[in-house]
C-alpha positions in Angstrom: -73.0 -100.2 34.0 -72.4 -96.4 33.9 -69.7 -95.0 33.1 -68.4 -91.4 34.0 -69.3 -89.8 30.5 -72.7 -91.2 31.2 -73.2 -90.4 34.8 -77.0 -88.7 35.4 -76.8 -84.8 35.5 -77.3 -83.6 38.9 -80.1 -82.0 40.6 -78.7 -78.5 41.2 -82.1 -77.0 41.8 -81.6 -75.9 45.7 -77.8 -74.6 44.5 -79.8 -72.6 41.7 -82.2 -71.3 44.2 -79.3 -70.3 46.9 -77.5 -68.5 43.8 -80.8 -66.9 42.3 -81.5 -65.3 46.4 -78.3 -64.5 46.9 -78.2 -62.3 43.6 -81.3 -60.6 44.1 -79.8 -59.5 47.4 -76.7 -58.0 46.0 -78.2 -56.8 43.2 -80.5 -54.5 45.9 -77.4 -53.8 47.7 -75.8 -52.2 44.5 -78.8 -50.6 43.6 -79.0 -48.9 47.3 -75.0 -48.2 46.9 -75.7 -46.7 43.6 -78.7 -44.1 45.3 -76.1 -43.1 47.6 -73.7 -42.3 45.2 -76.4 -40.4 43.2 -77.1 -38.3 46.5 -76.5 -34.4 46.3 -73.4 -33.3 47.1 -73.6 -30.8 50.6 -71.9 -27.6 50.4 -69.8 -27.6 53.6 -66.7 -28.4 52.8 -65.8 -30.4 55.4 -69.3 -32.6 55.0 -68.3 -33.1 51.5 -64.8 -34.2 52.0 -66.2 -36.6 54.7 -68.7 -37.6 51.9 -66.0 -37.9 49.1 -64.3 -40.7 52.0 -67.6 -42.3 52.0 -68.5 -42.6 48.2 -65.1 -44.0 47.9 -65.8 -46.6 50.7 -68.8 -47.4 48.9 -67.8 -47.2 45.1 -65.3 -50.2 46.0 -67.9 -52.3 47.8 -70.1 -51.9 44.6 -67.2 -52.8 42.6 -66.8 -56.2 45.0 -70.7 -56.9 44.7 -70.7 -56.3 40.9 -68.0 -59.4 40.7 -69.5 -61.4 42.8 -73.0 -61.4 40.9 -71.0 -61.7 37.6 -69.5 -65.2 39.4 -73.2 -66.2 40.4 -74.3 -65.3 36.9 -72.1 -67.7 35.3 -72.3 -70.3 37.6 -76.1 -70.0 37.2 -75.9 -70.2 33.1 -73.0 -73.2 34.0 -76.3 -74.6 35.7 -78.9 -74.3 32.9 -76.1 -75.3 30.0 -75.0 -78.7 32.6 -71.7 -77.8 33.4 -72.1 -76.8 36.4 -69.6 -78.6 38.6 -66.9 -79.6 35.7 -63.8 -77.6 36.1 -63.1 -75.1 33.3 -59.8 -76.2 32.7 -59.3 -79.6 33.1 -63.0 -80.9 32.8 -62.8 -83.0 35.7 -65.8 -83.2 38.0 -65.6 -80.0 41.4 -65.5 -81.8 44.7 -69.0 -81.2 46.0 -67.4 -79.7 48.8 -65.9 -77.1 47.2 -68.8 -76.0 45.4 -70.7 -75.7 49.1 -68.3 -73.5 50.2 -67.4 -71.6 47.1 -71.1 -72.2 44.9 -69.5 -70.4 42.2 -66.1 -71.9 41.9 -64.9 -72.8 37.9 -62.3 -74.9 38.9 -61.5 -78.0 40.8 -59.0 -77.7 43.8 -55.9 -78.5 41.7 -56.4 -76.3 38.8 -57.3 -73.3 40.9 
């Protein structure tokens, strides 16, 4: 008989796969907001308040991405130390579900 303290660690190697492609992705994305950011500023006024617009636009999308691959970076150590899955507050077990929707979630649906 098992009981929950000795229940066999999960496979979570497709999860850590999903989260390891989906941060290479945002980490190009930042790196491709970043070269715009980097771009020479135009000397038209009016082009350069249009830019200043745009580098704000994109400043806050880098600041989205940048916490979203902080989240898949912990949920990927959370994977390689085994607790993955176990809510960081009350230690119970994330409903599988959750974590399909939200692969990076720390908490279970009642502590969140």
């Amino acid at each position: 008989m098992t009981t929950e303290s000795e229940q066999p660690t999960p496979d979570y190697s497709a999860v850590r796969a999903e989260l390891q492609a989906k941060l290479d992705k945002l980490v190009t994305r930042v790196e491709g907001i970043d070269t715009d950011l980097s771009e020479a500023v135009n000397e038209d006024w009016e082009e350069r308040a249009t830019e200043q617009e745009e580098d704000e636009v994109l400043a806050g999308l880098g600041n989205v991405t940048m916490r979203e691959i902080n989240q898949i970076k912990e949920a990927l150590h959370a994977i390689e130390q085994g607790t993955y899955g176990i809510c960081a507050r009350c230690g119970a077990h994330i409903d599988p579900a959750r974590l399909e929707i939200l692969p990076f979630a720390t908490t279970c649906i009642k502590c969140a």
